[in-house]
C-alpha positions as CSV (number, residue, x, y, z in Angstrom):
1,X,-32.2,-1.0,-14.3
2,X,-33.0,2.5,-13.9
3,X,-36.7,2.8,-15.7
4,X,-38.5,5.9,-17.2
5,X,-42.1,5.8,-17.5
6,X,-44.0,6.5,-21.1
7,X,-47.2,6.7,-22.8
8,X,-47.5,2.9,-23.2
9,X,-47.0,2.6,-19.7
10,X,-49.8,3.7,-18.2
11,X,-53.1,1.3,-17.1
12,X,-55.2,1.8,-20.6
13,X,-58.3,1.0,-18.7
14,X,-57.8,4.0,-16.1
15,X,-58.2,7.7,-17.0
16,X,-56.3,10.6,-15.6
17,X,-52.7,11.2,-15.6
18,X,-51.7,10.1,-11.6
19,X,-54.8,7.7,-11.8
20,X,-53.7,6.4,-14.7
21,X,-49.7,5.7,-13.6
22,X,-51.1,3.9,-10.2
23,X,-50.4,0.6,-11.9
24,X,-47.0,1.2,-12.6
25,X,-46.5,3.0,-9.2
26,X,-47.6,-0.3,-7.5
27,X,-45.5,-2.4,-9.4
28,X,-42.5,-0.7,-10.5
29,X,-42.3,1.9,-7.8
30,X,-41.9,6.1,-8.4
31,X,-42.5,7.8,-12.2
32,X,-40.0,10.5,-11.1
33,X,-36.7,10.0,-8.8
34,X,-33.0,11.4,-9.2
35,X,-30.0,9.2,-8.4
36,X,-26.3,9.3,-8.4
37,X,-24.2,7.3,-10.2
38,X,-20.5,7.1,-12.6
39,X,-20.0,10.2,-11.2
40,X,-23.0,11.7,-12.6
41,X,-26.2,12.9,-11.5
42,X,-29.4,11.4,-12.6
43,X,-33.6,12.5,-12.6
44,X,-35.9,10.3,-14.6
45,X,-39.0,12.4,-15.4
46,X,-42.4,11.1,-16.4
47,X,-43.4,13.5,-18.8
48,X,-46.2,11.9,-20.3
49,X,-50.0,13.7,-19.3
50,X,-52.4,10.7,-20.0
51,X,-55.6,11.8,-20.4
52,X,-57.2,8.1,-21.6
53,X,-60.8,9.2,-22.0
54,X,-63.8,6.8,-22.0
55,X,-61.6,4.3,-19.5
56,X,-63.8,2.6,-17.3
57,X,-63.4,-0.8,-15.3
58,X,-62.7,-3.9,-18.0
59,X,-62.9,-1.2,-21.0
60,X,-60.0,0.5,-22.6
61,X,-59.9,4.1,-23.4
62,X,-58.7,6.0,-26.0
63,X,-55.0,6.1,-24.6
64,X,-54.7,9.8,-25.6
65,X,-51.9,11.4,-24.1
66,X,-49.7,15.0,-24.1
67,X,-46.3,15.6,-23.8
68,X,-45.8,18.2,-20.7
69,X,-43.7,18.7,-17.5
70,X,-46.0,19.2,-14.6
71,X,-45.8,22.1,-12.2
72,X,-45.4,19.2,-9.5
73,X,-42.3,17.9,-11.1
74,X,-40.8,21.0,-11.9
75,X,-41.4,22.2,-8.6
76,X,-39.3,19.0,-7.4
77,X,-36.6,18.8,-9.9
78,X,-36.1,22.4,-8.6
79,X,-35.6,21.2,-5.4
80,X,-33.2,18.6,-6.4
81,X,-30.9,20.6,-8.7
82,X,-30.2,22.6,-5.4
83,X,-28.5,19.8,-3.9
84,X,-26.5,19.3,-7.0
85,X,-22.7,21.0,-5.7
86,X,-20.8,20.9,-9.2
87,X,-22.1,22.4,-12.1
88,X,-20.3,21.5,-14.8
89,X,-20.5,17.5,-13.6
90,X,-22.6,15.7,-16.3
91,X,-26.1,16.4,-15.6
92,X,-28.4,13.4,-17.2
93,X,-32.6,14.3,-17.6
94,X,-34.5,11.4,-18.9
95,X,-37.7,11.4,-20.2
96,X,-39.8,9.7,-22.5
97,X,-41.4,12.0,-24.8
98,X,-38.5,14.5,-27.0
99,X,-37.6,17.6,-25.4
100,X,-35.9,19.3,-28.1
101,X,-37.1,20.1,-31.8
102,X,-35.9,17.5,-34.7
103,X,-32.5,18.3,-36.3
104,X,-32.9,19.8,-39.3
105,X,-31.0,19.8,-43.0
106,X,-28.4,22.8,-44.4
107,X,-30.9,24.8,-46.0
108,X,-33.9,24.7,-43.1
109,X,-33.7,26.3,-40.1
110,X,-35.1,25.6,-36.5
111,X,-37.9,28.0,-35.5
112,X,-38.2,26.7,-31.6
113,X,-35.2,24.6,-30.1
114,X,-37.6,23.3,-27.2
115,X,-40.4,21.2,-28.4
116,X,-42.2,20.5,-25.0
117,X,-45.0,23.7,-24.7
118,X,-45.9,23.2,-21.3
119,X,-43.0,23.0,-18.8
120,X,-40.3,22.9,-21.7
121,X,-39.1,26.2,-20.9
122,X,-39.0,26.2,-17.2
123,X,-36.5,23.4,-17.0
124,X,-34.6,24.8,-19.6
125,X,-34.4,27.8,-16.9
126,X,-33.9,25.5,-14.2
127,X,-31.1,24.0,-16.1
128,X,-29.1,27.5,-16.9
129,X,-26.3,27.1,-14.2
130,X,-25.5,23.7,-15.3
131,X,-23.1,23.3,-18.4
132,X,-23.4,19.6,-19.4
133,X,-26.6,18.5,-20.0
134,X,-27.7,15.7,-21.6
135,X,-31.4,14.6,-22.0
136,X,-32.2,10.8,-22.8
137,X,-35.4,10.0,-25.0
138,X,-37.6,7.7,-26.9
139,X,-40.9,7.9,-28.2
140,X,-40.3,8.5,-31.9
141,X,-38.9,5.2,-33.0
142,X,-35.8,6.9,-34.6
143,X,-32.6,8.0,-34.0
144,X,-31.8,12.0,-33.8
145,X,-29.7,13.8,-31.6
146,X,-29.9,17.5,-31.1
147,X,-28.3,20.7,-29.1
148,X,-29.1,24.2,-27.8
149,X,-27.2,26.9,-29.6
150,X,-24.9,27.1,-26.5
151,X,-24.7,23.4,-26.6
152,X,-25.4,23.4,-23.2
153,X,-27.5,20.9,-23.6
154,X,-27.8,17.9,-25.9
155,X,-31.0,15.4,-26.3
156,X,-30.0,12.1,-27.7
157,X,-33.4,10.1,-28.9
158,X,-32.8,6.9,-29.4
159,X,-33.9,4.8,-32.2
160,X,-36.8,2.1,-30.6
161,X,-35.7,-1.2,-29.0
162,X,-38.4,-2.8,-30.8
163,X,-37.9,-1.1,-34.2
164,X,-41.0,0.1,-36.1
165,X,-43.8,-2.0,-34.4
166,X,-46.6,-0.6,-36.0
167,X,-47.2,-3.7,-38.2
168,X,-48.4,-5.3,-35.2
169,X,-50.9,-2.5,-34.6
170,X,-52.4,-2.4,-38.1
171,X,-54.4,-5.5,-39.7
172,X,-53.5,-7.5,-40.9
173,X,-51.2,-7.8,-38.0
174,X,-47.7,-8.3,-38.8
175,X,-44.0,-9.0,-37.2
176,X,-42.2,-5.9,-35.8
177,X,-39.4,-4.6,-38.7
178,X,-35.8,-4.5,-37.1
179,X,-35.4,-1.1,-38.7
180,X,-36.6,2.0,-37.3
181,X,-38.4,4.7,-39.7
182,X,-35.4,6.9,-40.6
183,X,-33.8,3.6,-41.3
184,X,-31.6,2.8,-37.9
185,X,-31.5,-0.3,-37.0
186,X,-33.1,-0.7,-33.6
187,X,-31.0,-1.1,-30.8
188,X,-29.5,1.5,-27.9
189,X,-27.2,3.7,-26.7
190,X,-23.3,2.7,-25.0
191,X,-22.4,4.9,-22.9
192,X,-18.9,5.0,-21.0
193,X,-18.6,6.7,-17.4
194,X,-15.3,5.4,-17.1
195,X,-13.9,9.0,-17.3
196,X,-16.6,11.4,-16.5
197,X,-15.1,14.6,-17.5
198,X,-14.6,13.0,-20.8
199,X,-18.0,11.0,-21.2
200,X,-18.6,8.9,-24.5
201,X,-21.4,7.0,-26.3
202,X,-22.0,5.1,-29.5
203,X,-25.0,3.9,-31.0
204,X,-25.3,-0.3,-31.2
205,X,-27.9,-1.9,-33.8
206,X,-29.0,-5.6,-32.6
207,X,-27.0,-8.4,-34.4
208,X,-24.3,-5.6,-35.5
209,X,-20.8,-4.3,-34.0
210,X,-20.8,-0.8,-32.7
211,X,-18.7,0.0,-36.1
212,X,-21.3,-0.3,-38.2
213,X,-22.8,3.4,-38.1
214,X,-23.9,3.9,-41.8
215,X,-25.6,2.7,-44.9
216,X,-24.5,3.5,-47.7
217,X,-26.5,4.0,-51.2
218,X,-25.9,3.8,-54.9
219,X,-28.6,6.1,-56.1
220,X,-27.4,5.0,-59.8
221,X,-28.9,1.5,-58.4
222,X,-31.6,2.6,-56.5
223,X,-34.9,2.9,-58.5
224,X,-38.6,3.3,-56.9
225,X,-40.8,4.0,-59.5
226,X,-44.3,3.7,-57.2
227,X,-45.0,7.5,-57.1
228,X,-48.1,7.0,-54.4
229,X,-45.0,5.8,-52.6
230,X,-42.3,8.5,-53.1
231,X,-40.9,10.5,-55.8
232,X,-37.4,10.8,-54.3
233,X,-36.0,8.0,-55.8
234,X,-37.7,8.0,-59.2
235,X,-36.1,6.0,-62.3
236,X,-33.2,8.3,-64.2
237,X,-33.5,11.2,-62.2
238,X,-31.0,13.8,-63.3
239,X,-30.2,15.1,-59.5
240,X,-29.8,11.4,-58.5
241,X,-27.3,10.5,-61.1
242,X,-24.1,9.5,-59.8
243,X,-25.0,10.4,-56.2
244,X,-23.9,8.4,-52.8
245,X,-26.3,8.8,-50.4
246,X,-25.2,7.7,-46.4
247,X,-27.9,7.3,-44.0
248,X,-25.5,8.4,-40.4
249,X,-27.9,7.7,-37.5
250,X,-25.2,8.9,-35.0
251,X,-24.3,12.2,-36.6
252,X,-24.6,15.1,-34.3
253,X,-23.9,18.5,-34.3
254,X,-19.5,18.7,-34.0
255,X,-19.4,15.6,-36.0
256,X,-18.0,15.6,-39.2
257,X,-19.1,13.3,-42.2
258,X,-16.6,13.7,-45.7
259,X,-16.6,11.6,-48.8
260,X,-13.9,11.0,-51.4
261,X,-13.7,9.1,-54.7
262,X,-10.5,8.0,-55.5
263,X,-8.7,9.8,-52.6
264,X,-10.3,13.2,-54.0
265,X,-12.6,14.3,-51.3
266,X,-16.4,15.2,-52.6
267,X,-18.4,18.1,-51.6
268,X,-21.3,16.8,-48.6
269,X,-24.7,18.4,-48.2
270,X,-26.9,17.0,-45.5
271,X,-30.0,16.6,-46.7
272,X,-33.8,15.7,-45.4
273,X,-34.6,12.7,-46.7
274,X,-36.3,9.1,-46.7
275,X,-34.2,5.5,-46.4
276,X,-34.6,3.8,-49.5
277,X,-33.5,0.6,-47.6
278,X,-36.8,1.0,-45.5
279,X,-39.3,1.3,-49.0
280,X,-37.5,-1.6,-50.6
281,X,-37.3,-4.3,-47.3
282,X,-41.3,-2.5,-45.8
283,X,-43.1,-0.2,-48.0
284,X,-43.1,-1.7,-51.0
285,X,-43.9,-5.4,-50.0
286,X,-46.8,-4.5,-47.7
287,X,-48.2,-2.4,-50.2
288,X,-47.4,-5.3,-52.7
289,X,-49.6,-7.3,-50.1
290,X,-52.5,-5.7,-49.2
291,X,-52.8,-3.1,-52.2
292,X,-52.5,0.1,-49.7
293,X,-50.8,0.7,-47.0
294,X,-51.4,2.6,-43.8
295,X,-49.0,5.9,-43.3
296,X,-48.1,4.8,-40.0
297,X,-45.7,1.9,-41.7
298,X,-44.3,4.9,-44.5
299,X,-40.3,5.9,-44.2
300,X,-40.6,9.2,-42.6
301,X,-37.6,12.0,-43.5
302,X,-34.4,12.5,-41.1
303,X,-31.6,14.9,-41.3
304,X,-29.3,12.6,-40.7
305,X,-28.8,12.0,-44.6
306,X,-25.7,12.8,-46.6
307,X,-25.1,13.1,-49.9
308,X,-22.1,13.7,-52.6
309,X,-22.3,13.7,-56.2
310,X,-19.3,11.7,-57.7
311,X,-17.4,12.4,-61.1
312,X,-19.1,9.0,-63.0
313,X,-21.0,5.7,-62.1
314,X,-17.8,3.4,-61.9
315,X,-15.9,4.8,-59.2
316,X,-15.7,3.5,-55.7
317,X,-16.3,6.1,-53.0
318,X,-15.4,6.4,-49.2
319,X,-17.3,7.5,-46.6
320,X,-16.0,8.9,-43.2
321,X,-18.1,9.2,-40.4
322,X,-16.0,11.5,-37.2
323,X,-17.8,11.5,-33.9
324,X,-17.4,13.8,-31.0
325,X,-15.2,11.7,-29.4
326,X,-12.6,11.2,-32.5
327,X,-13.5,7.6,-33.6
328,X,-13.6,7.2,-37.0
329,X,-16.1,4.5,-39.1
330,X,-15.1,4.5,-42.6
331,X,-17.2,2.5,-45.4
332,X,-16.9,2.5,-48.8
333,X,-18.8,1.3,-51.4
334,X,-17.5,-0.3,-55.2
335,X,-19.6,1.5,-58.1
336,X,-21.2,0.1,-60.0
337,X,-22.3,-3.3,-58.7
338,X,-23.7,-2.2,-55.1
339,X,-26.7,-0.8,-54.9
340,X,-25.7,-0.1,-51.0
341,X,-23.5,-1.4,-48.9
342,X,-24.7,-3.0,-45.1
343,X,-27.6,-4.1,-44.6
């Protein structure tokens, strides 16, 4: 186990960023170290300023924290890039808060590839000479992957281990949800070393097989009418009529995602948008519940939506989901009678 230290991770009744990782120094050992290993090099980065104000001795603080890459570490990952021979060997950075911006739909566009303000842009300059990049990360409880123009680099933040646990943070208390809030289902990341020039991942949900890589929707069956909750999914909606809609929490960009009804292949926009799955299973009850509910448990919007308009509401419709790596995941879904497919 090769461990990279995050917000949660530092002593809540400490302040001060070094002060406040002693705990986890002590026990687990160093917040920053490179390895080698697979045939790739490795440097696991805290990235995480805690600040924790009003800590004392038996009293919590506020657990306020930044995401930043310290002069220290940058002076040090300097250091050990220079001992790093081949360039083009796969390079891995992990790190806890996301270095790159969020993916984005068809029609937006991304205004500043790297997210980190302080210390992003030195280590991308520190990382110029290498050619095969790829940043691990957490902290959002989702599942986006992203790139540099160049696409010399490529962040992969995983969807959360523990799902979306803030009903355990928010009374009254409840039992984390197995889906994350752009709708992946929690789990992690495969990856395969067994050819390192030709490295490959796939994304694994708890309690499913690495096929399963979509939902699938019925938007002629799906029907929220709660408009505190959402409009997107509103009853007889013209722009929702006879529309698929596939929620692809692997899709990056080189990947290809195509739809076809009855062999004839749809036209596919990718789209910003909110699970449905995730107001109908979380949302919705809770607010049911307690009569409000907190926006910390609301479906939040990921570009990793797709959507094709099909020629009538009887039809069954295929979709095909082509990674990087030329695997193929293909589900389709029988119209009408399935409001999605997989849970």
């Amino acid at each position: 186990v090769y461990h990279t230290m995050g917000n949660h991770d530092n002593d809540p009744f400490i302040a001060g960023d070094m002060a406040g990782s002693s705990t986890w120094h002590n026990i687990n050992g160093p917040s920053y170290y490179s390895f080698n290993r697979g045939g790739a090099h490795f440097i696991s980065v805290d990235n995480i300023v805690y600040v924790n104000d009003g800590a004392s001795n038996g009293k919590p603080g506020n657990r306020h924290s930044r995401t930043a890459i310290t002069d220290s570490q940058l002076e040090w990952i300097a250091r050990d890039l220079a001992t790093v021979k081949d360039k083009d060997a796969p390079l891995f950075i992990m790190m806890h808060g996301i270095f790159l911006s969020y993916p984005v739909a068809e029609e937006q566009k991304v205004k500043n590839i790297i997210r980190i303000k302080d210390g992003g842009a030195q280590l991308d300059s520190l990382l110029q000479d290498f050619t095969n990049v790829k940043v691990l990360s957490g902290h959002a409880h989702n599942n986006h992957f992203q790139h540099t123009p160049d696409g010399r680099i490529r962040e992969y933040n995983y969807a959360a281990t523990c799902g979306t646990w803030w009903p355990a943070k928010f009374p009254p208390y409840g039992p984390n949800t197995w889906m994350c809030l752009d709708g992946t289902p929690w789990g992690y990341g495969i990856w395969n070393f067994s050819q390192p020039a030709k490295l490959s991942h796939v994304y694994k949900g708890y309690n499913f097989p690495t096929s399963y890589q979509m939902r699938v929707y019925d938007l002629n069956h799906i029907t929220i009418s709660d408009t505190t909750l959402t409009k997107e999914y509103l009853p007889y909606q013209v722009k929702n009529q006879n529309v698929v809609l596939a929620n692809i929490w692997a899709y990056e960009p080189g990947c290809s995602v195509r739809m076809y009804e009855n062999g004839q292949e749809l036209k596919v926009q990718r789209i910003a948008a909110r699970d449905p799955l995730h107001f109908l299973l979380n949302a919705i009850p809770v607010k049911a519940e307690r009569g409000t509910i907190h926006k910390g448990l609301m479906p939040e919007k990921t570009a990793h939506m797709f959507r094709a308009t099909a020629s009538g509401a009887d039809t069954p419709v295929t979709v095909v989901f082509k990674d990087l790596y030329g695997n193929t995941f293909t589900t389709t879904i029988e119209r009408p009678g399935q409001p999605y497919i997989n849970r």
